[in-house]
C-alpha positions as CSV (number, residue, x, y, z in Angstrom):
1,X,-69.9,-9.5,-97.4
2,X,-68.4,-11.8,-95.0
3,X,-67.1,-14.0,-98.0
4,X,-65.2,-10.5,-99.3
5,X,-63.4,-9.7,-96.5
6,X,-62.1,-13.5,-95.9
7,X,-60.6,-12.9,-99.9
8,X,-58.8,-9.8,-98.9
9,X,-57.7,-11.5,-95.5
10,X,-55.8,-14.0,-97.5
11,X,-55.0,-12.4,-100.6
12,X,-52.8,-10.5,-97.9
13,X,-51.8,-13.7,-96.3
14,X,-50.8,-14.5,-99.9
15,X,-48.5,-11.4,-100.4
16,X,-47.0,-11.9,-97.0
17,X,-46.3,-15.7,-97.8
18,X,-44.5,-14.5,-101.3
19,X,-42.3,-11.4,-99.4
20,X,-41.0,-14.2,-96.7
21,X,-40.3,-16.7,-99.2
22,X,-38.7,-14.3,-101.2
23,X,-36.6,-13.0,-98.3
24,X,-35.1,-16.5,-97.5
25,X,-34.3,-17.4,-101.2
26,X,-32.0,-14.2,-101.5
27,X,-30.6,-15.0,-97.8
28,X,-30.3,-18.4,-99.0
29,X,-28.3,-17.7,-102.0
30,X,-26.4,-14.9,-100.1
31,X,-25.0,-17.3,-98.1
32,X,-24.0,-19.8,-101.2
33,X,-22.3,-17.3,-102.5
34,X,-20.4,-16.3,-99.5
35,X,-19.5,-19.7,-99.5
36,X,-18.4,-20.2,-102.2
37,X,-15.5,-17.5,-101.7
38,X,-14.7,-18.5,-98.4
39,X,-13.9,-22.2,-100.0
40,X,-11.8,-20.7,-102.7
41,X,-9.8,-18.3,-100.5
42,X,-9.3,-21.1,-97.9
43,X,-8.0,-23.7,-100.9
44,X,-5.9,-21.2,-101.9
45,X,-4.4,-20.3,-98.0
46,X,-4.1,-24.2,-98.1
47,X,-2.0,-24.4,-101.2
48,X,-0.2,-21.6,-100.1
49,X,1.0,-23.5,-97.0
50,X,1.7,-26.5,-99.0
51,X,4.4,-24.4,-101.3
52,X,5.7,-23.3,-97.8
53,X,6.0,-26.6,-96.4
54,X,8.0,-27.5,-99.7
55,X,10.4,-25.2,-99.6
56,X,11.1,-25.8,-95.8
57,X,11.6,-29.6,-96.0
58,X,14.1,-28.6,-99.3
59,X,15.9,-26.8,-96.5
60,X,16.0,-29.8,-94.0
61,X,17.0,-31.6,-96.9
62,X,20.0,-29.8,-98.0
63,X,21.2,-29.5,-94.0
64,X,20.7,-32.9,-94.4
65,X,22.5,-34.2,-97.9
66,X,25.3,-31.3,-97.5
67,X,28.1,-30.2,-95.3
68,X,27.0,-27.2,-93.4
69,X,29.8,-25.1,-94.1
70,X,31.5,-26.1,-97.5
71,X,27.6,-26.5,-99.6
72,X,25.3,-26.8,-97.6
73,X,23.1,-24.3,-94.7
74,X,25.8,-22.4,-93.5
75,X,27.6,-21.5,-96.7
76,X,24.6,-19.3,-97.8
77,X,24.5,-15.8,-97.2
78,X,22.1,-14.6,-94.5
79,X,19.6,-11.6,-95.0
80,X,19.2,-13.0,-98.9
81,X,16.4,-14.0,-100.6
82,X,16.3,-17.7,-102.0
83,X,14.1,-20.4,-103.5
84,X,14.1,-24.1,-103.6
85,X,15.6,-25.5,-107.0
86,X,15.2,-29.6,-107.4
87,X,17.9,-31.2,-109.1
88,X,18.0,-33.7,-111.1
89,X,20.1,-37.1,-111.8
90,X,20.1,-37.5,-108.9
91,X,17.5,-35.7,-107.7
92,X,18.6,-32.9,-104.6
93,X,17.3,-29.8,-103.4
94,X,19.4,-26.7,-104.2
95,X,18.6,-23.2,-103.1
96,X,18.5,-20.3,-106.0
97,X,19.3,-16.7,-105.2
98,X,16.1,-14.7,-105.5
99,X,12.6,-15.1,-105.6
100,X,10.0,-17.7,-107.3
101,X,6.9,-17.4,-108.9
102,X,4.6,-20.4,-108.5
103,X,1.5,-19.7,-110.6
104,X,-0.1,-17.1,-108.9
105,X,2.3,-17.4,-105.9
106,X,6.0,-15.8,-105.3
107,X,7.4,-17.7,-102.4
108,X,11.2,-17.2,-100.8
109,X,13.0,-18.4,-98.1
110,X,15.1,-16.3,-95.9
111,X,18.2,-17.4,-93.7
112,X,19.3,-15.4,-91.0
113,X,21.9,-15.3,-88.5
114,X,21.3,-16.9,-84.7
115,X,22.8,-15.3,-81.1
116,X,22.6,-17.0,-78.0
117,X,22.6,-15.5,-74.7
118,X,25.3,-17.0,-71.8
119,X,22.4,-19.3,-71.0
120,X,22.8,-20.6,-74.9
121,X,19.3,-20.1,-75.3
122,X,18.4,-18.0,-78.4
123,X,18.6,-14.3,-78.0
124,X,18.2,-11.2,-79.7
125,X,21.2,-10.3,-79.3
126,X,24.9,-12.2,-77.9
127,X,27.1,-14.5,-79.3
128,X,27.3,-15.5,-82.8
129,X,26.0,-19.2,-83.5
130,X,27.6,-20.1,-86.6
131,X,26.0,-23.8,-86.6
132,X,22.4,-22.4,-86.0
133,X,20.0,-20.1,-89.0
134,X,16.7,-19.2,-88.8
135,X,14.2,-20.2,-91.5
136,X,12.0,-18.2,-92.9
137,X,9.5,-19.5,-95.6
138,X,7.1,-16.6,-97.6
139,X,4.9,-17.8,-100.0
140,X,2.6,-14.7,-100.9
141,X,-0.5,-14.0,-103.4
142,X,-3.2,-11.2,-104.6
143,X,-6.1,-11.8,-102.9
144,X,-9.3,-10.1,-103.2
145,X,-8.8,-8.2,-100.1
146,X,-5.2,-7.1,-101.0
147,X,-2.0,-9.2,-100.9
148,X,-2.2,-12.3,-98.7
149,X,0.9,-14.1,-97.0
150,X,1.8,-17.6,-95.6
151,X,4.6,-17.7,-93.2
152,X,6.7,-20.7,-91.5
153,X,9.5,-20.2,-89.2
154,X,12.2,-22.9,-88.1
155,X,15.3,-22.9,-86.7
156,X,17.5,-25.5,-88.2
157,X,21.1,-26.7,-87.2
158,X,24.3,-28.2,-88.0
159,X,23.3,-31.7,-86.6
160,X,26.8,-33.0,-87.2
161,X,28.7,-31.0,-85.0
């Protein structure tokens, strides 16, 4: 009789053994999975900031390559979307009126106008800088949560004058 009850003892034991190991697979491959999608939105944030960075340094470029006021920075219209357009022969950044789609991505770039207070700091509001825009890069996407955004924000300037 003793000899039964040790087989029910670990016929339990056995059960018990099966439900834990069976509870640490699924956590297990819970977590892969959550990984998984965590590593494909973050490569996708990171190309995301990648387009971003692009289409900033086209706009260092052309304040750069151009003359602020005739073609370059400060002959663009604030408050308008654009995009960066490469050139070719030779090749030179451009900036397109609208917005672009990059595979699942539509980035734009914004310029907008610059004040300065009579500390010339930048202000809200004051005097008109006409050698000074702000920068703003959007590169946006459909993510699974709804639509995700990347955003970079420079101020840029007429370096000649």
């Amino acid at each position: 009789m003793h000899y039964q009850s040790q087989q029910g003892i670990t016929l339990i034991e056995v059960i018990v053994a099966v439900a834990i190991a069976g509870m640490l697979i699924g956590s297990i491959s819970t977590l892969t999975v959550i990984s998984v999608r965590v590593g494909a939105q973050t490569q996708t944030s990171v190309r995301a900031l990648f387009l971003a960075q692009e289409a900033m340094e086209a706009v260092w470029s052309i304040r750069d390559e151009t003359v602020w006021e005739e073609n370059g920075i400060g002959s663009f219209e604030v408050a308008q979307e654009y995009y960066p357009l490469l050139l070719s022969d030779p090749p030179l950044w451009e900036l397109g009126e609208g917005v672009e789609s990059i595979e699942q991505f539509t980035r734009s770039i914004m310029l907008e106008q610059v004040y300065r207070n009579a500390n010339d700091d930048i202000a809200e509001m004051g005097t008109e800088d006409p050698d000074t825009r702000r920068v703003t890069v959007r590169v946006s996407w459909q993510g699974r949560n709804g639509e995700r955004e990347e955003t970079l924000t420079a101020y840029i300037t007429n370096w000649r004058e």
